[in-house]
ChimeraX commands (.cxc) that place a marker at each C-alpha (Angstrom):
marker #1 position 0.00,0.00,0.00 radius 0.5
marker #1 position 1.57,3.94,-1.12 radius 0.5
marker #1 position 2.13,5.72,2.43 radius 0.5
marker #1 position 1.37,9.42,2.20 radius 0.5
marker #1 position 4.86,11.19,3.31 radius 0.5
marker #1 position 3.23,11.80,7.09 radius 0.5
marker #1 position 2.67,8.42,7.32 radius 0.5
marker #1 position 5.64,7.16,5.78 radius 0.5
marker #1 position 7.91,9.22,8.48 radius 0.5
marker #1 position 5.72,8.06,10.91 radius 0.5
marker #1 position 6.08,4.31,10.49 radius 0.5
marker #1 position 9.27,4.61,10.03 radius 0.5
marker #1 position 9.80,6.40,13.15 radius 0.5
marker #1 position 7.95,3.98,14.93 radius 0.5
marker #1 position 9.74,1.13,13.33 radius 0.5
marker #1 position 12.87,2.01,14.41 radius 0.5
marker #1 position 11.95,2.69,17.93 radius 0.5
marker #1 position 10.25,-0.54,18.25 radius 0.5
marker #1 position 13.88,-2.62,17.12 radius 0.5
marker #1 position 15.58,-1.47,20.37 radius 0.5
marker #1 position 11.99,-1.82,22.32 radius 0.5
marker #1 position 12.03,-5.56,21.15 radius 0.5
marker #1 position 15.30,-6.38,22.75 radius 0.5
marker #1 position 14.67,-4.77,25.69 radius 0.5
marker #1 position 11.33,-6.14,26.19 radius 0.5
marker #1 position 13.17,-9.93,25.42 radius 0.5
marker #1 position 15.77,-8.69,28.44 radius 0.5
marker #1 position 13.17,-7.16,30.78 radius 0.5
marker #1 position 14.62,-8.63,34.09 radius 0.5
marker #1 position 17.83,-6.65,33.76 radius 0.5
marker #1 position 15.98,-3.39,32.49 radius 0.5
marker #1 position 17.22,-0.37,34.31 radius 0.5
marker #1 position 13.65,0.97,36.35 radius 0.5
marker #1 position 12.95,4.07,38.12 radius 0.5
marker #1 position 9.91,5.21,39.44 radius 0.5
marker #1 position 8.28,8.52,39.10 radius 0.5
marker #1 position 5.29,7.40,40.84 radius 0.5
marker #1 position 3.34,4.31,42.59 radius 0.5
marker #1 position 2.33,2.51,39.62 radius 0.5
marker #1 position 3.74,4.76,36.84 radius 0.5
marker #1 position 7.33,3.47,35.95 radius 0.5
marker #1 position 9.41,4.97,33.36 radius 0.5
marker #1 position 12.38,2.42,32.24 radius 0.5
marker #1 position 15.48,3.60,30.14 radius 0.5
marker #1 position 14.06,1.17,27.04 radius 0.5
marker #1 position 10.94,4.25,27.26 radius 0.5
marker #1 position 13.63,6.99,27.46 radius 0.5
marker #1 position 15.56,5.59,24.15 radius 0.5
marker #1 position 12.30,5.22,22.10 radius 0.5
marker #1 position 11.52,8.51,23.02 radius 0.5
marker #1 position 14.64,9.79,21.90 radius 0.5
marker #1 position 14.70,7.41,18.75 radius 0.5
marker #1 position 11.36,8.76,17.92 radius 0.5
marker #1 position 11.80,12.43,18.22 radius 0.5
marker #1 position 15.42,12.31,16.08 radius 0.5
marker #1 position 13.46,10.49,13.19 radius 0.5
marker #1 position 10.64,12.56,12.98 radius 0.5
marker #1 position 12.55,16.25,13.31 radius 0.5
marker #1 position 14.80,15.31,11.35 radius 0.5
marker #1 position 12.17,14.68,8.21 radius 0.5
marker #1 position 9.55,17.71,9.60 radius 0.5
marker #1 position 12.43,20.01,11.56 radius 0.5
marker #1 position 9.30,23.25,11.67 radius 0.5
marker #1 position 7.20,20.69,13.58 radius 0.5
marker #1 position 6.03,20.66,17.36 radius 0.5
marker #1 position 6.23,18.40,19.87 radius 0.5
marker #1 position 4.12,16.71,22.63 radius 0.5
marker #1 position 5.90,14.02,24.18 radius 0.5
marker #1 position 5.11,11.97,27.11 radius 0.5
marker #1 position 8.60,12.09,28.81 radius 0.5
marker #1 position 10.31,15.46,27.88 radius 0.5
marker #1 position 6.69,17.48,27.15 radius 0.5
marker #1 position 6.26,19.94,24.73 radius 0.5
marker #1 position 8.83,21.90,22.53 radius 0.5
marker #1 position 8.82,23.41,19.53 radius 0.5
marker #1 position 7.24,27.04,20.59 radius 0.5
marker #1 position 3.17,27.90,20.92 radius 0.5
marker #1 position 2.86,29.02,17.12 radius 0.5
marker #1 position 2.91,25.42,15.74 radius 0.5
marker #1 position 0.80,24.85,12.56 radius 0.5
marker #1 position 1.64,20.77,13.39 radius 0.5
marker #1 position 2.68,19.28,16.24 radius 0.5
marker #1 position 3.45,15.41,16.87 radius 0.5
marker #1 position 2.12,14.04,20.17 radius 0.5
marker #1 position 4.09,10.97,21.01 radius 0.5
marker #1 position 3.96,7.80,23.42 radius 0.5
marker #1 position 7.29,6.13,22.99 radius 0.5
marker #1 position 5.45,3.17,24.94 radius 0.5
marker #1 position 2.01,2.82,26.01 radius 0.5
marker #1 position 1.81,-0.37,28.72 radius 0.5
marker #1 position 5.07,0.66,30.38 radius 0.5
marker #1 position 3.86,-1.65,33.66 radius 0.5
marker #1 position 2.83,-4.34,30.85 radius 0.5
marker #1 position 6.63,-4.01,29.54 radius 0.5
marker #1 position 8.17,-4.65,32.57 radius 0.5
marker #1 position 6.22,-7.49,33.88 radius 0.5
marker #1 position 6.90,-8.98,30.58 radius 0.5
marker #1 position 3.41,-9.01,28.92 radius 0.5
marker #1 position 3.19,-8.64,25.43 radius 0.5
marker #1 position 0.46,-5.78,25.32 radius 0.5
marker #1 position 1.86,-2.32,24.81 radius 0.5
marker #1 position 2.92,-0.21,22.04 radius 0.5
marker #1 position 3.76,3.35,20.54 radius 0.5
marker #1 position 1.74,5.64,19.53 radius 0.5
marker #1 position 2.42,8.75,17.27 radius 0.5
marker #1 position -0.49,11.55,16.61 radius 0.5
marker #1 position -0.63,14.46,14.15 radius 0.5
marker #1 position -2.52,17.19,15.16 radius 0.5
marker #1 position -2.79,20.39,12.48 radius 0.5
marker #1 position -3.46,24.09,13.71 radius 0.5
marker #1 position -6.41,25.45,11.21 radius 0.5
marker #1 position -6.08,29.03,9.92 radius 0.5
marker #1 position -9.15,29.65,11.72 radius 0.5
marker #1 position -7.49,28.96,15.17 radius 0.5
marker #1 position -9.20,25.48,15.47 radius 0.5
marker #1 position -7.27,22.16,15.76 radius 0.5
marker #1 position -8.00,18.52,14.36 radius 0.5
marker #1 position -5.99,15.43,14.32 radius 0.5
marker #1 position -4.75,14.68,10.64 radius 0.5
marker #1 position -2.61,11.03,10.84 radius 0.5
marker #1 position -2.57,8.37,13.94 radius 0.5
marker #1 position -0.23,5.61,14.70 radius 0.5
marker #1 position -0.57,3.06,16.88 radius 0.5
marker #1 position 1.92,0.03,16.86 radius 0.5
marker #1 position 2.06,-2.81,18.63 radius 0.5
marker #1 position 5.56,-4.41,17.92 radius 0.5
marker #1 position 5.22,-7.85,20.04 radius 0.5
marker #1 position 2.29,-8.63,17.82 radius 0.5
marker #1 position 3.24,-7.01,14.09 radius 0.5
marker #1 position 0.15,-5.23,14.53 radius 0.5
marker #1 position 0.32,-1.88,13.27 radius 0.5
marker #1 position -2.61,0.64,13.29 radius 0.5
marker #1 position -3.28,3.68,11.57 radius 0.5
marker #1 position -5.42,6.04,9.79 radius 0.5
marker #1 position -5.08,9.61,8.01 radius 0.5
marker #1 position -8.06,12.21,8.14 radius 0.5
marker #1 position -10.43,11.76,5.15 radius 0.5
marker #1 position -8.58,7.93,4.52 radius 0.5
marker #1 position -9.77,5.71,6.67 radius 0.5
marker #1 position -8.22,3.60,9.47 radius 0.5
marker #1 position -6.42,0.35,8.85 radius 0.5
marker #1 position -4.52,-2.64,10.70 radius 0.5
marker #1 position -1.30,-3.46,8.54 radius 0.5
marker #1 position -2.69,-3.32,5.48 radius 0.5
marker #1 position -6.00,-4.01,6.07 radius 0.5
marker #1 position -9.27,-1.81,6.13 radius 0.5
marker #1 position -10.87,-1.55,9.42 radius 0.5
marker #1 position -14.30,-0.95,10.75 radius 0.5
marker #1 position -16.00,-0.20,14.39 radius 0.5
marker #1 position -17.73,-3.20,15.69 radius 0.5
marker #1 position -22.50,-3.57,13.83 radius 0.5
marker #1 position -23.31,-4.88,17.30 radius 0.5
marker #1 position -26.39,-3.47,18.66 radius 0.5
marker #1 position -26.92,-5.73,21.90 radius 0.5
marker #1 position -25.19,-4.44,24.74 radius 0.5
marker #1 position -25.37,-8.06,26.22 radius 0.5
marker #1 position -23.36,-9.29,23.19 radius 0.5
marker #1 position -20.97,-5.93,23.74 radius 0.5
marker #1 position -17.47,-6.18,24.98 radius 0.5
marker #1 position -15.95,-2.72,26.51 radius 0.5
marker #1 position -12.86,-1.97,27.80 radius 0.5
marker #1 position -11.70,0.64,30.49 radius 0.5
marker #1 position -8.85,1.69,32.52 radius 0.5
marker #1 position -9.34,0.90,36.20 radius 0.5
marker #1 position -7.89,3.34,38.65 radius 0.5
marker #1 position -4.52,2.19,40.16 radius 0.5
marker #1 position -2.55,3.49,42.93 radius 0.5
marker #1 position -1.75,7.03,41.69 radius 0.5
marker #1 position -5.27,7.59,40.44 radius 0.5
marker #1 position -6.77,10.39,43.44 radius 0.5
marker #1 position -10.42,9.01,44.83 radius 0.5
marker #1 position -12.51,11.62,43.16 radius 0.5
marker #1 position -11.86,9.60,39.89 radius 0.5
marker #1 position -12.08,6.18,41.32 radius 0.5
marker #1 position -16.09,6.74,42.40 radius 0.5
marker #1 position -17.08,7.53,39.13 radius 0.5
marker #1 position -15.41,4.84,37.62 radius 0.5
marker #1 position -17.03,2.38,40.47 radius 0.5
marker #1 position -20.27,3.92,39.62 radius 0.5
marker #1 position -19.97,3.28,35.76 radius 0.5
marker #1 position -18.74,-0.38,36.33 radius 0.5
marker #1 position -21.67,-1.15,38.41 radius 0.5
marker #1 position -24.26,-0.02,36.33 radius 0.5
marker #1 position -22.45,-1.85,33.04 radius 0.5
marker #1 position -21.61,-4.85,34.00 radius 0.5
marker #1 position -25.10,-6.15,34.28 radius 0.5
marker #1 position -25.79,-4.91,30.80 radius 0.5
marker #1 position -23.14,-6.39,28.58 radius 0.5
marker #1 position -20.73,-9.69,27.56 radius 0.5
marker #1 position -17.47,-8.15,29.46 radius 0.5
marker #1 position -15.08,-5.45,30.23 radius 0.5
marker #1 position -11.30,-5.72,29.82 radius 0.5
marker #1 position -9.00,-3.97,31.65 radius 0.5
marker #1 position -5.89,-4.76,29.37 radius 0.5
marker #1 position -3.68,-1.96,30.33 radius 0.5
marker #1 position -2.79,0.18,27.41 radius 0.5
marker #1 position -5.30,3.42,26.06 radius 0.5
marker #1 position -3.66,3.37,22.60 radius 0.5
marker #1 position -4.47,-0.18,22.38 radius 0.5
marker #1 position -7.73,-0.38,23.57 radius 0.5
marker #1 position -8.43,2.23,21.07 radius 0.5
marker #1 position -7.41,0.68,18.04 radius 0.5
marker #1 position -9.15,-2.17,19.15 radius 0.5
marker #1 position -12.25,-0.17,18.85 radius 0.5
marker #1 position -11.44,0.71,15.52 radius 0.5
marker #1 position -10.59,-2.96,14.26 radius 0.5
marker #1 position -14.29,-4.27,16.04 radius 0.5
marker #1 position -12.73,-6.41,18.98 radius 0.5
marker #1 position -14.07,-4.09,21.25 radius 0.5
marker #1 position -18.02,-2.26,20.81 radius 0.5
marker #1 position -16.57,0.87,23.27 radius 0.5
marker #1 position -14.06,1.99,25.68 radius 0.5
marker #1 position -14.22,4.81,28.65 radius 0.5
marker #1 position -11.66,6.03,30.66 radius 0.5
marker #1 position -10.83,9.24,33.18 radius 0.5
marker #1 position -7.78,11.17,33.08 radius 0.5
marker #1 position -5.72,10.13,30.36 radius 0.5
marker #1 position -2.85,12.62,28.89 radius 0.5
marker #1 position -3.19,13.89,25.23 radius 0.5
marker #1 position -0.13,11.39,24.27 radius 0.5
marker #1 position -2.29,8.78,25.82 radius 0.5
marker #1 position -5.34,8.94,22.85 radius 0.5
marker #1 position -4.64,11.25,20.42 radius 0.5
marker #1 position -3.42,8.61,17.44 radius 0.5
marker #1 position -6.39,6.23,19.18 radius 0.5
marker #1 position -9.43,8.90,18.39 radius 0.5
marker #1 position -8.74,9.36,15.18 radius 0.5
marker #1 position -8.49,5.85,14.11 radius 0.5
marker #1 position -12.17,4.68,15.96 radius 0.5
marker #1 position -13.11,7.77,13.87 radius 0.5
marker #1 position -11.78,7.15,10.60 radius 0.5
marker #1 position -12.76,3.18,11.03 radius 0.5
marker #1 position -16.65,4.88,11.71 radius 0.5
marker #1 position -17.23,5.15,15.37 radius 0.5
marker #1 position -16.97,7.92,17.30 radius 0.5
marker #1 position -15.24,9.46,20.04 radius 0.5
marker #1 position -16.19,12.07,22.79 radius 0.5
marker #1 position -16.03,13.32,26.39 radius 0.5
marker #1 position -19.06,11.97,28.28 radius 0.5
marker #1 position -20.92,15.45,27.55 radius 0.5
marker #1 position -20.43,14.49,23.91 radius 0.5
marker #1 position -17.97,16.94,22.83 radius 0.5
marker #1 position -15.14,16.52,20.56 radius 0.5
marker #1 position -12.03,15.90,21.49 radius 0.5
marker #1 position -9.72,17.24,18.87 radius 0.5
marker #1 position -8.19,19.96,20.67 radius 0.5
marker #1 position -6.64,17.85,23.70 radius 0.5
marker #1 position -6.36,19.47,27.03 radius 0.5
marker #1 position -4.17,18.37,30.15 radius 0.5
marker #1 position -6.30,15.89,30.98 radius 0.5
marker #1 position -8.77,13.98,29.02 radius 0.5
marker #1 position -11.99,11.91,29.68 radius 0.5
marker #1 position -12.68,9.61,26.74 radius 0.5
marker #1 position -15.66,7.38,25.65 radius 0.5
marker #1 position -15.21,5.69,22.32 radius 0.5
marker #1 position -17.73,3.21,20.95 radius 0.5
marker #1 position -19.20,1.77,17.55 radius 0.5
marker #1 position -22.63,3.35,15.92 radius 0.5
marker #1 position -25.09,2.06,17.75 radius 0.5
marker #1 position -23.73,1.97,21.49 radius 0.5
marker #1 position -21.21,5.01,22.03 radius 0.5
marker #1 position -24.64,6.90,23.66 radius 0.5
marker #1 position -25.26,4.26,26.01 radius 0.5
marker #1 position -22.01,4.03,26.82 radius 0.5
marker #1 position -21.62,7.50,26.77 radius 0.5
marker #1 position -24.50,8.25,28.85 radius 0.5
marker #1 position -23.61,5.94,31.82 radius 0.5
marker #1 position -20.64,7.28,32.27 radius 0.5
marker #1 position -21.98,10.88,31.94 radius 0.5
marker #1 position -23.98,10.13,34.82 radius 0.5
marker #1 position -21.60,8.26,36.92 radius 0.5
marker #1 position -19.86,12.00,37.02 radius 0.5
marker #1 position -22.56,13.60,37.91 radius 0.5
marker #1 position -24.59,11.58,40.48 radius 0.5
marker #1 position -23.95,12.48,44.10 radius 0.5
marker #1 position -21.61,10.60,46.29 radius 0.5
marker link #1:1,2 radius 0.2
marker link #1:2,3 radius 0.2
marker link #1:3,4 radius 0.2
marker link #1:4,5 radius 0.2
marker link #1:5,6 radius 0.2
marker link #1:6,7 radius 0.2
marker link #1:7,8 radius 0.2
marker link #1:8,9 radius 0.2
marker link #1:9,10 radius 0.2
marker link #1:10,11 radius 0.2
marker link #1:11,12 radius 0.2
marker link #1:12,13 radius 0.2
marker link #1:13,14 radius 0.2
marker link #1:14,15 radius 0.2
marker link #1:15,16 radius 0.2
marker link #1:16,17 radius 0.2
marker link #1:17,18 radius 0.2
marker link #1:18,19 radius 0.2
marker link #1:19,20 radius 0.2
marker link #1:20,21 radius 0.2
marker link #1:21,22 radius 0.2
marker link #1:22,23 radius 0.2
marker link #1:23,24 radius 0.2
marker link #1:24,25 radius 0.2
marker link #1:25,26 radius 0.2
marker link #1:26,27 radius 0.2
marker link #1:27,28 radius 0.2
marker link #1:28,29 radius 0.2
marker link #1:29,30 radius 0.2
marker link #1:30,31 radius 0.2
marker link #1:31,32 radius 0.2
marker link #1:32,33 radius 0.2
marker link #1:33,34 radius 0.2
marker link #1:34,35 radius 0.2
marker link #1:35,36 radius 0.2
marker link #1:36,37 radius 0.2
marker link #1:37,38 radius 0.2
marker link #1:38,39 radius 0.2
marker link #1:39,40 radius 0.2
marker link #1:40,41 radius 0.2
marker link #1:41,42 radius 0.2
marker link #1:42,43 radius 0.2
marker link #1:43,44 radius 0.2
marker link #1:44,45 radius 0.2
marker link #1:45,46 radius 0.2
marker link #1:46,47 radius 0.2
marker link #1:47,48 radius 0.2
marker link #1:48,49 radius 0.2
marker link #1:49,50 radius 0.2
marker link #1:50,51 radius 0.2
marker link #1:51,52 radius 0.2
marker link #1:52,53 radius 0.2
marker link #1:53,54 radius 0.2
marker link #1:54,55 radius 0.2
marker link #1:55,56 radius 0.2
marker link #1:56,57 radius 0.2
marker link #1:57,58 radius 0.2
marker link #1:58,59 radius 0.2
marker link #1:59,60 radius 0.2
marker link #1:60,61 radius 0.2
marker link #1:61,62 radius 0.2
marker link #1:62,63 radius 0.2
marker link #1:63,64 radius 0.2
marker link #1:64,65 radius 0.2
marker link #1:65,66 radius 0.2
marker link #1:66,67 radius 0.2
marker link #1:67,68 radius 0.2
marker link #1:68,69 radius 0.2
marker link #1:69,70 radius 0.2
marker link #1:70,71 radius 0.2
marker link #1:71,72 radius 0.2
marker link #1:72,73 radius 0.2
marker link #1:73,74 radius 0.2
marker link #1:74,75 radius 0.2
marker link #1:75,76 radius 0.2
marker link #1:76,77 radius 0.2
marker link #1:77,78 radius 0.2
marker link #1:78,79 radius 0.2
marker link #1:79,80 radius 0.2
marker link #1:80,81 radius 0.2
marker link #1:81,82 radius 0.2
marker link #1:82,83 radius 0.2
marker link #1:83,84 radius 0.2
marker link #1:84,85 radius 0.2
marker link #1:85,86 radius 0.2
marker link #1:86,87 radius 0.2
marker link #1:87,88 radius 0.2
marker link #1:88,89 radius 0.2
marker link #1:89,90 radius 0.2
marker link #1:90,91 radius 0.2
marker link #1:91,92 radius 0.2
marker link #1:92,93 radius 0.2
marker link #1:93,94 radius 0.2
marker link #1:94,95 radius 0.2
marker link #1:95,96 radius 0.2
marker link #1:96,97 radius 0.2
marker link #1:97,98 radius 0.2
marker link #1:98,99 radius 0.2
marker link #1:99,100 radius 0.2
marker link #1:100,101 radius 0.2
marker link #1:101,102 radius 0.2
marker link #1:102,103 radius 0.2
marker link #1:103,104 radius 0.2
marker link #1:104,105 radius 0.2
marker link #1:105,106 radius 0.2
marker link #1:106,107 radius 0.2
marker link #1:107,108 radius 0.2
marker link #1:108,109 radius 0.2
marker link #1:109,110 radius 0.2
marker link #1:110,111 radius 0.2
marker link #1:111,112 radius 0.2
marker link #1:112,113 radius 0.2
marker link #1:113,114 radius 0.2
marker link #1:114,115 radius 0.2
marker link #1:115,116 radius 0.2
marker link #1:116,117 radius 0.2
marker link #1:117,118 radius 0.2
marker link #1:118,119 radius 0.2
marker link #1:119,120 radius 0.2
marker link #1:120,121 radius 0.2
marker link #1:121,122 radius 0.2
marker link #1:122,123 radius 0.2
marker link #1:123,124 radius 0.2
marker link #1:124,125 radius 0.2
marker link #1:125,126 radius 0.2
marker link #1:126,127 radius 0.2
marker link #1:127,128 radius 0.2
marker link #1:128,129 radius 0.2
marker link #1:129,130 radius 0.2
marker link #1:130,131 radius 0.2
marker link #1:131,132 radius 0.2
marker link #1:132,133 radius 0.2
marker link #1:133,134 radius 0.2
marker link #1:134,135 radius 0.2
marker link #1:135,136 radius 0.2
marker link #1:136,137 radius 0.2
marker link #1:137,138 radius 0.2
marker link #1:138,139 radius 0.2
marker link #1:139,140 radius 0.2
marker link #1:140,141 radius 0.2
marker link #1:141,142 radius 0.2
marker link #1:142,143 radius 0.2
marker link #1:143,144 radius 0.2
marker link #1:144,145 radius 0.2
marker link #1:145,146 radius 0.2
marker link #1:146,147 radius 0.2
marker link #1:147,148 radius 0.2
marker link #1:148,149 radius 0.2
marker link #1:149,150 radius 0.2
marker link #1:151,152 radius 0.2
marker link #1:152,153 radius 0.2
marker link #1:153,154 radius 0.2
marker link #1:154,155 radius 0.2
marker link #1:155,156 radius 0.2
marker link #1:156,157 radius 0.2
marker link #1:157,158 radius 0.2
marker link #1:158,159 radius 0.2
marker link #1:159,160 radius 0.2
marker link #1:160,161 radius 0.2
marker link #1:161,162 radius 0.2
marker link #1:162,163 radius 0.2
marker link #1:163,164 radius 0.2
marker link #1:164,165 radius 0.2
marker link #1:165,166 radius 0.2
marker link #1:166,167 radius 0.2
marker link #1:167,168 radius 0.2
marker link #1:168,169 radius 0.2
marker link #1:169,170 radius 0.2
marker link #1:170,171 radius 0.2
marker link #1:171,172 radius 0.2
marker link #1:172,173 radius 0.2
marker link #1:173,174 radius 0.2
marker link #1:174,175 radius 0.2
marker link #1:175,176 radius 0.2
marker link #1:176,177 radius 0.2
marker link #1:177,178 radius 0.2
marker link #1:178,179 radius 0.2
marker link #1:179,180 radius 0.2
marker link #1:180,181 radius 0.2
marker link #1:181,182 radius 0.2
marker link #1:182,183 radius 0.2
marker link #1:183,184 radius 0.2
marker link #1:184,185 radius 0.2
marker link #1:185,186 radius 0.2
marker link #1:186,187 radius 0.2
marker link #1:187,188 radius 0.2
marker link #1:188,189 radius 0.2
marker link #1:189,190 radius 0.2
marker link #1:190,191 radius 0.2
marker link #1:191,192 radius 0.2
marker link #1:192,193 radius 0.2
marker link #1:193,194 radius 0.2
marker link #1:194,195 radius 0.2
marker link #1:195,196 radius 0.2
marker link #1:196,197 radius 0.2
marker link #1:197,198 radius 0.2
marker link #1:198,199 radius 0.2
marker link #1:199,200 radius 0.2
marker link #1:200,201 radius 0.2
marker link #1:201,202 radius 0.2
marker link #1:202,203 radius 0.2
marker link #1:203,204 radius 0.2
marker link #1:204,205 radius 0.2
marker link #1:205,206 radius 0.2
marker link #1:206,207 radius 0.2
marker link #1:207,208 radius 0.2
marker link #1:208,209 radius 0.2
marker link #1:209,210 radius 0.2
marker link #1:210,211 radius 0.2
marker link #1:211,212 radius 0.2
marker link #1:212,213 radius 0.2
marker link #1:213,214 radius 0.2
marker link #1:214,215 radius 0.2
marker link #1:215,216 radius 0.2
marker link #1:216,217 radius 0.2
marker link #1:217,218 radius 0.2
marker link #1:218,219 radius 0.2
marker link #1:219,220 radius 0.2
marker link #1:220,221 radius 0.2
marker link #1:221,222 radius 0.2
marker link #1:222,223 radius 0.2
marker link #1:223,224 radius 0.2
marker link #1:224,225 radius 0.2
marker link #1:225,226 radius 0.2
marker link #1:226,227 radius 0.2
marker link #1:227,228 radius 0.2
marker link #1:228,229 radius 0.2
marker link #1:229,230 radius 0.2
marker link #1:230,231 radius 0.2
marker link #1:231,232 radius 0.2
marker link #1:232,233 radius 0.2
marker link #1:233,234 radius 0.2
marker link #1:234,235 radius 0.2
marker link #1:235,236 radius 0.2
marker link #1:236,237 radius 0.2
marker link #1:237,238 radius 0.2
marker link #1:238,239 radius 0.2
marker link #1:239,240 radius 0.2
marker link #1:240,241 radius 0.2
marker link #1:241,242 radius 0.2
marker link #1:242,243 radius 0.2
marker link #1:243,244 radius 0.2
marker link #1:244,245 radius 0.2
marker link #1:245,246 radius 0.2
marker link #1:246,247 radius 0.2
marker link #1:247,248 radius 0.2
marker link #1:248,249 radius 0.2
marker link #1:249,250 radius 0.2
marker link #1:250,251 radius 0.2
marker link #1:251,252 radius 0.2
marker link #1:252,253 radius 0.2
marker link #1:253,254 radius 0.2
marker link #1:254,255 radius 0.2
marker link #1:255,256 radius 0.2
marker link #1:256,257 radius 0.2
marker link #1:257,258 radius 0.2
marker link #1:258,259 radius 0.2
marker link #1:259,260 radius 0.2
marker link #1:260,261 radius 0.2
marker link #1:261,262 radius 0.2
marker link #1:262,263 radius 0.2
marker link #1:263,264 radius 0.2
marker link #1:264,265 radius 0.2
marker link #1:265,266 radius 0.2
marker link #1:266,267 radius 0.2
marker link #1:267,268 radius 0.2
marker link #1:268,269 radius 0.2
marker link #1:269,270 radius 0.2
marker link #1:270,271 radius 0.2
marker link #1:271,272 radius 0.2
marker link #1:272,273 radius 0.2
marker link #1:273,274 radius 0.2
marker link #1:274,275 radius 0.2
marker link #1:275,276 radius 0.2
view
């Protein structure tokens, strides 16, 4: 399949990271660690894929700005692009040695009117030669294969997927989130909790999963991830059903297919909004 230039320098950037990510992930016991936070670990294999990343794409789009999850933005406010990069999404799965995590690269293009949308996603999961992406107006695709959102209708046939609030995550998220489980889980076929946004994203997109929620993520987290659901034909919104294009600090996500991002949607809406 003919790569559009973005996507080209974006594959290959992610390409190249993912080499040294493979070995490390195939020596994780002797992985240098540190910790920046109960639950949150940042390894030297996440630091070089950053850096791997960011040399590859400056060097083929030097006017371009950057969003990175390690060494944050750069580039100057007056960007007209701006990459926003996860050098690995699933650090905890990394280090306990389980094959679920990946990298994800996001375009996102300043309009002359002020506005912002994201134009190209990436989403890459090396361990499984799975690598998904989509351009603005293109579609979304898994290797080289079109992908669509999920026709289910049923929530009881639905599978969702979440992010469950671990040891960093402060309690006025984790109530919400309790509230939303309870109220689902009666409804539908099962949640996942696998452990990596980007991923549960592009799962969306390629049908494995009919929706996916989630409370305070970081732009790096989902920006390649919305654009992909959208582009395979589902959509993605806060839970008050606005768009998401123009990321903030933090971000609460629902994604889902046609028929059952409202539902989704609307649970989780009211899990934010129902007294304690």
């Amino acid at each position: 399949m003919r790569l559009s230039p973005h996507m080209t320098v974006m594959q290959n950037a992610a390409q190249k990271a993912a080499r040294r990510l493979l070995r490390d992930f195939n020596e994780v016991e002797q992985l240098q660690v540190s910790i920046k936070g109960p639950g949150d670990f940042v390894s030297q294999a996440d630091l070089r894929a950053e850096t791997a990343i960011r040399e590859e794409l400056a060097r083929a789009r030097p006017g371009y700005g950057f969003l990175m999850e390690e060494s944050g933005a750069s580039g100057g406010d007056g960007w007209t692009w701006r990459w926003i990069v996860d050098p690995l999404d699933g650090t905890t799965n990394f280090l306990h040695g389980i094959p679920h995590w990946a990298i994800s690269i996001g375009l996102q293009r300043r309009m002359p009117d002020g506005g912002v949308e994201m134009a190209a996603g990436l989403v890459y999961n090396p361990a499984a030669n799975e690598m998904f992406w989509a351009e603005k107006g293109v579609g979304a695709f898994l290797n080289e294969r079109r992908i669509r959102v999920s026709a289910r209708r049923d929530m009881l046939e639905a599978l969702f997927a979440t992010g469950i609030p671990f040891a960093k995550v402060p309690a006025q998220r984790r109530l919400p989130f309790a509230r939303t489980l309870g109220a689902l889980m009666p409804q539908v076929a099962g949640i996942r909790r696998f452990g990596a946004a980007a991923l549960d994203l592009a799962w969306v997109a390629a049908g494995r999963y009919e929706g996916y929620w989630e409370l305070g993520l970081k732009p790096w987290d989902c920006a390649a991830g919305l654009l992909l659901v959208r582009e395979a034909g589902g959509y993605v919104t806060d839970p008050e059903g606005n768009e998401l294009d123009d990321l903030g600090d933090t971000v609460n996500i629902v994604a889902g297919n046609t028929h059952l991002h409202a539902p989704l949607r609307e649970l989780v809406a009211d899990s934010l909004t129902a007294r304690a």
